[in-house]
C-alpha positions as CSV (number, residue, x, y, z in Angstrom):
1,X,-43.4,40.1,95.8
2,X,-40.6,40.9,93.1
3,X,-40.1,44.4,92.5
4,X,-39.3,45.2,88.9
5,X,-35.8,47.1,89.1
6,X,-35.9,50.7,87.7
7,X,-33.2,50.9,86.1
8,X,-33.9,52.6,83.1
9,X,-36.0,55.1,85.1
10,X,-33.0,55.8,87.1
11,X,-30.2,56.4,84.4
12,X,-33.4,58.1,82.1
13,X,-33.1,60.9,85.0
14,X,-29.9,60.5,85.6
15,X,-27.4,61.4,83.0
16,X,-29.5,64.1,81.8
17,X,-29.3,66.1,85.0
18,X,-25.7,64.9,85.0
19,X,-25.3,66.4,81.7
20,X,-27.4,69.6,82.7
21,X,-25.1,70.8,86.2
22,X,-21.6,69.8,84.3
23,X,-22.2,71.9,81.6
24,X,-22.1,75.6,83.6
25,X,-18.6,74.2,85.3
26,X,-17.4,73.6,81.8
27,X,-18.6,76.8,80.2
28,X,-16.7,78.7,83.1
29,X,-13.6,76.9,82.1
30,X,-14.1,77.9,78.6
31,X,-14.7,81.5,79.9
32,X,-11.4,81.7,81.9
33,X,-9.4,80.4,78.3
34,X,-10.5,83.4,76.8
35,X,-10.6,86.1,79.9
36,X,-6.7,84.4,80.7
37,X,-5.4,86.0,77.4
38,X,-6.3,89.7,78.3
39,X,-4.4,89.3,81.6
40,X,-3.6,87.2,84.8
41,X,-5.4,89.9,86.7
42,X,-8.3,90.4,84.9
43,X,-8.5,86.0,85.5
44,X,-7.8,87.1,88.8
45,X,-10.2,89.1,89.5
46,X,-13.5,88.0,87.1
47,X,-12.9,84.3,89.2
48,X,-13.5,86.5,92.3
49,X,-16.6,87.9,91.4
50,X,-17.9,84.2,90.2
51,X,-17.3,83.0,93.5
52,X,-19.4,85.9,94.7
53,X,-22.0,84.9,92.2
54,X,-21.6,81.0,93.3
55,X,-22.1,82.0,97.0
56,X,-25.3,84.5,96.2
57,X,-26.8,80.8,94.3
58,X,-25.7,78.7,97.6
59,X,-28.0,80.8,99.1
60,X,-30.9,80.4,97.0
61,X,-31.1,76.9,97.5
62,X,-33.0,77.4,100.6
63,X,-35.7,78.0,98.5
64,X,-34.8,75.7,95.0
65,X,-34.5,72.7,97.7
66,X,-36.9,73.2,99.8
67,X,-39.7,73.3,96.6
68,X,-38.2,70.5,95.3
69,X,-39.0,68.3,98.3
70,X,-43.0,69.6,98.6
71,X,-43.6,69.5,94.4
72,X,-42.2,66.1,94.8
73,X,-44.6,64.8,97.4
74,X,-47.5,66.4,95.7
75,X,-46.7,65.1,92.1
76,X,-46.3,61.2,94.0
77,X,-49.6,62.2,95.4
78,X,-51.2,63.0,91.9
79,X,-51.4,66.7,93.6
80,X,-50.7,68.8,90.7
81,X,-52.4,71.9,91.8
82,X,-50.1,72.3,95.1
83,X,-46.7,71.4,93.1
84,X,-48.2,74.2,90.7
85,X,-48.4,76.7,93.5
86,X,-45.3,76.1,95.4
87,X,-43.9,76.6,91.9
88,X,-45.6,79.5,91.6
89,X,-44.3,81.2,95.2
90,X,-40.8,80.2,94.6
91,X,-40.5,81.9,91.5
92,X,-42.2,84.7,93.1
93,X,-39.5,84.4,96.2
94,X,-36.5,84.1,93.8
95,X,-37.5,87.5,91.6
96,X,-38.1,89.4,95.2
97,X,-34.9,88.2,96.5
98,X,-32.7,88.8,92.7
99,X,-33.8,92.9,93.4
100,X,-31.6,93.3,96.5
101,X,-29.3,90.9,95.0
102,X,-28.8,93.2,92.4
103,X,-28.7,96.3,94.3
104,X,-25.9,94.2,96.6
105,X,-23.7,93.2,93.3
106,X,-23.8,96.4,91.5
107,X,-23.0,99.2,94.4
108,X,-21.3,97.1,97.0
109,X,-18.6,95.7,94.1
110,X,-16.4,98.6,94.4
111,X,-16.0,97.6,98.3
112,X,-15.9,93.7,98.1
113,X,-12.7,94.0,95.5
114,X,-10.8,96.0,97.7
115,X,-9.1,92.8,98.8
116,X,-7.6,92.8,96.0
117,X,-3.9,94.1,96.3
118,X,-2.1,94.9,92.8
119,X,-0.7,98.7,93.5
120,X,3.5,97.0,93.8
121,X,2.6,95.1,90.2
122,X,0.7,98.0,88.7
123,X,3.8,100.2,89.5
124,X,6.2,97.5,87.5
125,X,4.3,97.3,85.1
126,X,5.0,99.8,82.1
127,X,3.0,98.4,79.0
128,X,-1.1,98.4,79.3
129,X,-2.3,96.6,82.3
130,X,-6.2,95.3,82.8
131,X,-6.5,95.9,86.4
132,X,-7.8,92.8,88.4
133,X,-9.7,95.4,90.6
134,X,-11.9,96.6,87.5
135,X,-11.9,94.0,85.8
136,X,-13.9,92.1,88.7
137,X,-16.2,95.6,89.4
138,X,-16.8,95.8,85.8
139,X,-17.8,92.4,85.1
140,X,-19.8,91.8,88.1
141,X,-21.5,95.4,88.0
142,X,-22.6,94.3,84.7
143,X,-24.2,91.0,85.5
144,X,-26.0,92.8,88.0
145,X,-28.4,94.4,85.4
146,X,-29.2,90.9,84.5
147,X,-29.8,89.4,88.3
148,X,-33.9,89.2,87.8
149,X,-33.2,87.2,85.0
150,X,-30.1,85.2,86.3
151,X,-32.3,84.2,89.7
152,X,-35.4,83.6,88.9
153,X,-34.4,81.4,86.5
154,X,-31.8,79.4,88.3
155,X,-34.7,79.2,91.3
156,X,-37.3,78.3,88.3
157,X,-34.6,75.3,86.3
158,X,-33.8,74.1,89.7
159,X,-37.2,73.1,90.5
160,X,-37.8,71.4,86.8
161,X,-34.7,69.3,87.5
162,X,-35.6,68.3,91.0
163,X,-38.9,67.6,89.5
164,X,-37.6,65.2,87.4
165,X,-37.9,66.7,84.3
166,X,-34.2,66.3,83.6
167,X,-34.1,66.4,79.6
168,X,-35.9,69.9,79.8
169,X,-33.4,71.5,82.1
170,X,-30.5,69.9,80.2
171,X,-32.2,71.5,77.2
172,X,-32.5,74.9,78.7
173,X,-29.0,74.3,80.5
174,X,-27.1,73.3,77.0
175,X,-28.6,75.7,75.0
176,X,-27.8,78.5,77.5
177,X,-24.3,77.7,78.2
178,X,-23.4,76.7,74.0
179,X,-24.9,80.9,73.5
180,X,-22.3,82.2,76.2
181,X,-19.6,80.4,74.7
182,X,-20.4,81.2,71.1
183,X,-20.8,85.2,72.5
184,X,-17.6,85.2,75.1
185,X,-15.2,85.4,72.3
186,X,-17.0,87.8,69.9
187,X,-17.6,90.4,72.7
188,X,-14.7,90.1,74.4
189,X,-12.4,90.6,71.4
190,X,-14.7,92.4,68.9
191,X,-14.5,89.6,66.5
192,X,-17.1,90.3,63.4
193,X,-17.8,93.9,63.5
194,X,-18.9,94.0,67.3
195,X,-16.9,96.2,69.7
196,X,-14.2,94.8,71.9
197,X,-15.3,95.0,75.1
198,X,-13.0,92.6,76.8
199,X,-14.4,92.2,80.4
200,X,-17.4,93.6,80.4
201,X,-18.4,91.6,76.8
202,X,-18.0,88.1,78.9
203,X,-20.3,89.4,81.1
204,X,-23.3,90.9,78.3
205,X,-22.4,87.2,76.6
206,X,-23.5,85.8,80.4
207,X,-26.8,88.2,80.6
208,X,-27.6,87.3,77.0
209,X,-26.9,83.8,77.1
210,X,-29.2,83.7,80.7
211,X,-31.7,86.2,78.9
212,X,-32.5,83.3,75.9
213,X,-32.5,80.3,78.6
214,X,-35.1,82.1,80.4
215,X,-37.0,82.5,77.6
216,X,-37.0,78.8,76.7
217,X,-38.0,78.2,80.9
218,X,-40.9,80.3,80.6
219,X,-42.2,79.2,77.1
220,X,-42.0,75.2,78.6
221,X,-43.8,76.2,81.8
222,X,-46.7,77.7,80.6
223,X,-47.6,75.0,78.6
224,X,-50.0,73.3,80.0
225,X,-49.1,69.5,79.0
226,X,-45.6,69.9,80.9
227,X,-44.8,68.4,84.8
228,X,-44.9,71.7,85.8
229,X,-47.1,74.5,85.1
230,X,-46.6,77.7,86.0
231,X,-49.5,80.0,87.0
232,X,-49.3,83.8,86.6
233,X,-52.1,84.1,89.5
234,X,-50.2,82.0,91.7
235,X,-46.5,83.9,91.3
236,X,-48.9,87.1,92.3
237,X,-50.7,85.4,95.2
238,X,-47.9,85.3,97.9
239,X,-48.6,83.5,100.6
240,X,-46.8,84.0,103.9
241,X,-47.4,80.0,105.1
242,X,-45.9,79.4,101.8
243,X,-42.8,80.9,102.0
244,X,-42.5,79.4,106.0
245,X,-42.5,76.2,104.7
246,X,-40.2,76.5,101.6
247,X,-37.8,78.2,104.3
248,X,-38.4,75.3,106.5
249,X,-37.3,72.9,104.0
250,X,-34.4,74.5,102.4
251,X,-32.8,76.3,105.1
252,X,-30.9,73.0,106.6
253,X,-29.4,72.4,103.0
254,X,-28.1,76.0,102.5
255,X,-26.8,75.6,106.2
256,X,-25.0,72.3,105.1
257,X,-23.8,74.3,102.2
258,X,-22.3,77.2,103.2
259,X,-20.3,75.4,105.9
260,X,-19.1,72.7,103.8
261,X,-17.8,75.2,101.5
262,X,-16.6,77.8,104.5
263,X,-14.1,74.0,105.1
264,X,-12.9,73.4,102.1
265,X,-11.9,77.3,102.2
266,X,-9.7,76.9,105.1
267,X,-8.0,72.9,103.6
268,X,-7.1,75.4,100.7
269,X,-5.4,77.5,102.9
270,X,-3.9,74.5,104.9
271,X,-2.8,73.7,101.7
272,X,-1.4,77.2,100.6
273,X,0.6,77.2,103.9
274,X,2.5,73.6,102.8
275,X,3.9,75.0,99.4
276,X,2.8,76.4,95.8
277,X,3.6,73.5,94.5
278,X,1.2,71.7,96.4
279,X,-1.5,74.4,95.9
280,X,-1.5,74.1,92.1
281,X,-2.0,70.4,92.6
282,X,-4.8,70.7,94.8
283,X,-6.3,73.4,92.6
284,X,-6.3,70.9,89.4
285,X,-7.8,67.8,91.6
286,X,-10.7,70.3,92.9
287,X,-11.1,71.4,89.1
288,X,-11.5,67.8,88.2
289,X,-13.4,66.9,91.4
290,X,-15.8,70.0,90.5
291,X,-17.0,68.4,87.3
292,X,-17.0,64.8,88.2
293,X,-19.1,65.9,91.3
294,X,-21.8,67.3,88.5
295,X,-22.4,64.1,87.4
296,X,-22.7,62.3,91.0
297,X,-25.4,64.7,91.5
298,X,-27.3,63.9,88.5
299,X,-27.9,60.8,89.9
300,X,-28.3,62.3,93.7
301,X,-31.2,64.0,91.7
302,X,-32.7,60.9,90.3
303,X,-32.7,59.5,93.8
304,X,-34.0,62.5,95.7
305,X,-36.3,62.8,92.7
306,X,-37.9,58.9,92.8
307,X,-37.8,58.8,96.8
308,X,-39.8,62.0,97.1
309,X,-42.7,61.2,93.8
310,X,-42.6,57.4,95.7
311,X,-43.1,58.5,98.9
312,X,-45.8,61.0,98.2
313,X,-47.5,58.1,96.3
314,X,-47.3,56.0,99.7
315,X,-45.3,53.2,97.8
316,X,-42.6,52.7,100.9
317,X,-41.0,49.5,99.4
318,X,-40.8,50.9,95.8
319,X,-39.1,54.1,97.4
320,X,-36.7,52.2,99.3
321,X,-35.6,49.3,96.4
322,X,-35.3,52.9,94.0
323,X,-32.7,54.5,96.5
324,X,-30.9,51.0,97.0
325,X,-31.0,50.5,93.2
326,X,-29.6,53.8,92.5
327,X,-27.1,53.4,95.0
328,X,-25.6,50.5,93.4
329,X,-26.2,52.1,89.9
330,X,-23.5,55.1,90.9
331,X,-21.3,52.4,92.4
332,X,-20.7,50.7,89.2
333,X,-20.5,54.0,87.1
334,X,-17.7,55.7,89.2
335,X,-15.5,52.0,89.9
336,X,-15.3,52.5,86.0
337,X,-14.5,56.1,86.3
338,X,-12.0,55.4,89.0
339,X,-10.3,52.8,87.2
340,X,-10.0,54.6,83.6
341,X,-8.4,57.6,85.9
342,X,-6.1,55.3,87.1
343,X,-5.0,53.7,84.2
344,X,-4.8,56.1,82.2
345,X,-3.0,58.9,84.8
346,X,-0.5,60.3,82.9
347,X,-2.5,61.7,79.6
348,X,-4.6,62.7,81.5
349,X,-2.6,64.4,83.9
350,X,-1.2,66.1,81.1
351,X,-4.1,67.8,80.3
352,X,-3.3,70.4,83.2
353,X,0.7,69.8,83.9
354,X,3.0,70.1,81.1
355,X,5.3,67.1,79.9
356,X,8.5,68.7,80.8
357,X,7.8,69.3,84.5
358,X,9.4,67.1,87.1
359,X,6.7,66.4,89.1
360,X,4.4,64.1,86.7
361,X,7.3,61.6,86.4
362,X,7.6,61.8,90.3
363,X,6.3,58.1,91.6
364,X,4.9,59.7,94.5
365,X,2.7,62.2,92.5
366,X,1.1,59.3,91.2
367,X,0.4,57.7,94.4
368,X,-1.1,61.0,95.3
369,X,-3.7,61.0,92.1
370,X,-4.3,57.4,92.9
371,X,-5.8,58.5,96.5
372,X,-7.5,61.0,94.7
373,X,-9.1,58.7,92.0
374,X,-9.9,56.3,95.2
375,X,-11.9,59.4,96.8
376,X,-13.9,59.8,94.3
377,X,-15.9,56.4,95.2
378,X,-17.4,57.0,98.5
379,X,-18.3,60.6,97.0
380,X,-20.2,59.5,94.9
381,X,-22.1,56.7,97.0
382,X,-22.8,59.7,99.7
383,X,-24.3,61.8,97.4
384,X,-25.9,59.3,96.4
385,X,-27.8,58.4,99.1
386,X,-28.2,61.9,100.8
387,X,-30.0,62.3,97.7
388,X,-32.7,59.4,98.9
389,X,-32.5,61.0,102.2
390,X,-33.2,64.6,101.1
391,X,-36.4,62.9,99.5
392,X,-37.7,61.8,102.5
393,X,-37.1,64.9,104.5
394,X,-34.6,63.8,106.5
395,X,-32.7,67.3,105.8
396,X,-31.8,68.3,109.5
397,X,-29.9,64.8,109.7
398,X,-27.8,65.4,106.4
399,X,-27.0,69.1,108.1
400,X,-25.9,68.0,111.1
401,X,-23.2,65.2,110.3
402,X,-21.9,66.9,107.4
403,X,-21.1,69.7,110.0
404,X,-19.9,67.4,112.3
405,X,-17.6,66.2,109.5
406,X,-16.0,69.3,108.5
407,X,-15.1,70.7,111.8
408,X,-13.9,66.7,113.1
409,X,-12.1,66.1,109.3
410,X,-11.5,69.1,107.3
411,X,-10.6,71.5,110.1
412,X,-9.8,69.5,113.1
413,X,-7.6,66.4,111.4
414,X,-6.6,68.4,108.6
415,X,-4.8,71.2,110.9
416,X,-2.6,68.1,112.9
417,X,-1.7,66.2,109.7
418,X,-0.7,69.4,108.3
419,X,1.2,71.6,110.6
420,X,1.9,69.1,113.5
421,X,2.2,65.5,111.6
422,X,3.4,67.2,108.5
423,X,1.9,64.6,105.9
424,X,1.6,67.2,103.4
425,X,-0.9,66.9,100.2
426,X,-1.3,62.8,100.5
427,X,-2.4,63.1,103.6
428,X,-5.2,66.3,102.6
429,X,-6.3,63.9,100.3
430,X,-6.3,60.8,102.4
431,X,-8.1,62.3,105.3
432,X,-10.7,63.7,102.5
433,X,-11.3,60.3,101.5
434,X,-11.6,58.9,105.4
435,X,-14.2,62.3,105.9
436,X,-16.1,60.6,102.8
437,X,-16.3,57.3,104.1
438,X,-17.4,57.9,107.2
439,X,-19.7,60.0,105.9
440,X,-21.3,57.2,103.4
441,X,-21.4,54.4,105.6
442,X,-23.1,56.8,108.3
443,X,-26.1,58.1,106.0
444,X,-26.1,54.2,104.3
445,X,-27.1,52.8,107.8
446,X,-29.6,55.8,108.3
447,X,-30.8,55.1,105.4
448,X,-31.4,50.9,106.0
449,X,-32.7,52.1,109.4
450,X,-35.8,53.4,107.7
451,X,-36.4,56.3,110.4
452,X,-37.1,58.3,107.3
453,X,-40.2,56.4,106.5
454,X,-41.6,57.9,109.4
455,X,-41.5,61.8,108.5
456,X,-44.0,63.9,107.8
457,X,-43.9,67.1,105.3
């Protein structure tokens, strides 16, 4: 029997979601333009206090990912009352959890930026300085007052995009992100009659800007003709087996998470200890990397998305041509991607390195964003197909080699190349791209295994 290829399914899920999680990374670079021109410092320290906001949503995906995996299974099983409850609970979970999360950001602020060391430069400094040290307290004190709001609904636009509901999310997700940007400037600088409020205004434009996204989350979910619907009794109904099994779920992915990102931590440093040079390099490719990445997942959505409804359904043959198809889908998207980064290197490097500066007319620069370009392929294809894998359930498998590959790759290799070997930045990169590989063709095989058609949720 033939199966007719879902192409247009896939992409119809796809680049919305891709659209959807590239828009906050962008909307943060258009935040640090404006923060930039009050001071370095304030930059300095406002990027701080959004890593500590990026960590506090690593977190959450316990719960985000874990939902997404049951609603999926009951919405292939045409069980819309369970994927209506589990909706329900996690929303419930993600405002009980934003109230400590609040508490946390607003009082324990003044202790988590003491790291920050600018008493030599403040005493330098004779003109009006924006210390780093308030600037991150202030701004992150002030996004506190909006953490109910912020949480519950990244928990509650995380499950409508792992849904599959992908134009609603990118809705919410655009519209939310175009307010901050339209708001950053006018609070910050006091631009048509509104105060200036420099620091703390980028942070109101953030709480306002989450405040009207939320709004449009809640109107879309309580109608009762959308995927999801979300049921006032249900949010305050908690059920204890409920929670267990969203932990159940998730946990393995914020595991996977928060190590992943504890490794590429220590490469940066690896990287700080070779040169500055070579830092600001490899703080450009992880900017780039950080966006393309967005829409790799879009499609890692599409395919965790279609395995999970297919699965749930009990159509095994559909599930598996879907994740194949959407394989080779991402494949052809980023060779194209790759090749227009290649060709076109130097304007684009540009971008971020100035003209005049030696190193962009260095030829072994260029073999070095070459690797970097080539990385980007066997990325994509992993996240591709840890998508599929995530569908199935087959969560404790992804946790465990990506582990394994940060301590063997990342740490392990990494350290020798670059304080024994001494193979500098190309060879970061290069190993990076050998990590990836491995990684691909090690879920791919899992994946054509089939062991995943055997688990049960």
């Amino acid at each position: 029997m033939r199966i007719k290829t879902p192409i247009f399914s896939i992409l119809k899920t796809s680049l919305p979601a891709a659209l959807d999680l590239a828009s906050q990374p962008v909307m943060w670079l258009i935040e640090a333009v404006f923060i930039g021109r009050l001071s370095a410092a304030a930059l300095g320290g406002v990027g701080f206090a959004l890593q500590i906001i990026m960590l506090t949503s690593t977190l959450l995906l316990t719960f985000v990912m874990g939902a997404t995996i049951l609603i999926n299974r009951h919405l292939g099983s045409k069980d819309r009352w369970n994927a209506n409850h589990i909706l329900g609970q996690t929303v419930t979970a993600g405002f009980l959890l934003s109230i400590p999360i609040g508490l946390t950001w607003y009082f324990g602020s003044p202790y988590l930026f003491q790291i920050i060391r600018e008493g030599e430069l403040m005493r330098s400094i004779t003109a009006p300085y924006i210390s780093g040290f308030e600037s991150g307290v202030q701004y992150l004190q002030t996004v506190a007052l909006f953490a109910p709001i912020l949480v519950t609904n990244f928990v509650a636009v995380g499950m409508i995009r792992g849904a599959g509901d992908t134009h609603l999310s990118m809705t919410i997700n655009v519209a939310m992100n175009i307010t901050n940007a339209l708001l950053t400037p006018v609070l910050i600088y006091g631009l048509f009659g509104f105060p200036r409020l420099e620091v703390v205004g980028a942070a109101l434009a953030m709480g306002v800007a989450h405040t009207f996204g939320f709004s449009i989350t809640l109107f879309y979910l309580r109608r009762r003709t959308s995927t999801l619907y979300l049921s006032f009794k249900e949010m305050t109904t908690p059920k204890w087996k409920s929670f267990k099994q969203l932990f159940k779920m998730g946990l393995p992915t914020t595991v996977e998470q928060l190590v992943w990102s504890a490794g590429q931590l220590v490469v940066t440093g690896y990287v700080a200890c070779i040169g500055i040079t070579e830092l600001a390099i490899h703080q450009v490719f992880l900017r780039i990397q950080g966006v393309l990445s967005m829409f790799y997942l879009g499609f890692g959505m599409a395919a965790m998305t279609h395995m999970g409804k297919n699965l749930g359904a009990k159509e095994h043959v559909i599930a598996e041509h879907t994740g194949k198809m959407t394989h080779r889908t991402v494949f052809v998207f980023v060779l194209l991607i790759l090749l227009l980064m290649i060709i076109f290197s130097g304007p684009f490097l540009h971008l971020f390195i100035r003209k005049e500066d030696i190193v962009i007319a260095d030829y072994g620069f260029r073999i070095l964003f070459v690797v970097f370009a080539i990385v980007q392929l066997p990325k994509a294809m992993n996240t591709v197909i840890t998508g599929s894998l995530r569908g199935a359930g087959d969560i404790q498998w992804i946790m465990w080699i990506n582990i394994l590959a940060v301590f063997l790759w990342e740490i392990g290799i990494n350290w020798i190349g670059a304080f024994i070997l001494h193979f500098g930045l190309l060879g970061i990169w290069s190993v990076q791209g050998l990590d990836e590989i491995s990684k691909s063709c090690i879920n791919y095989l899992r994946f054509r295994g089939g062991r995943w058609k055997l688990i049960h949720i």
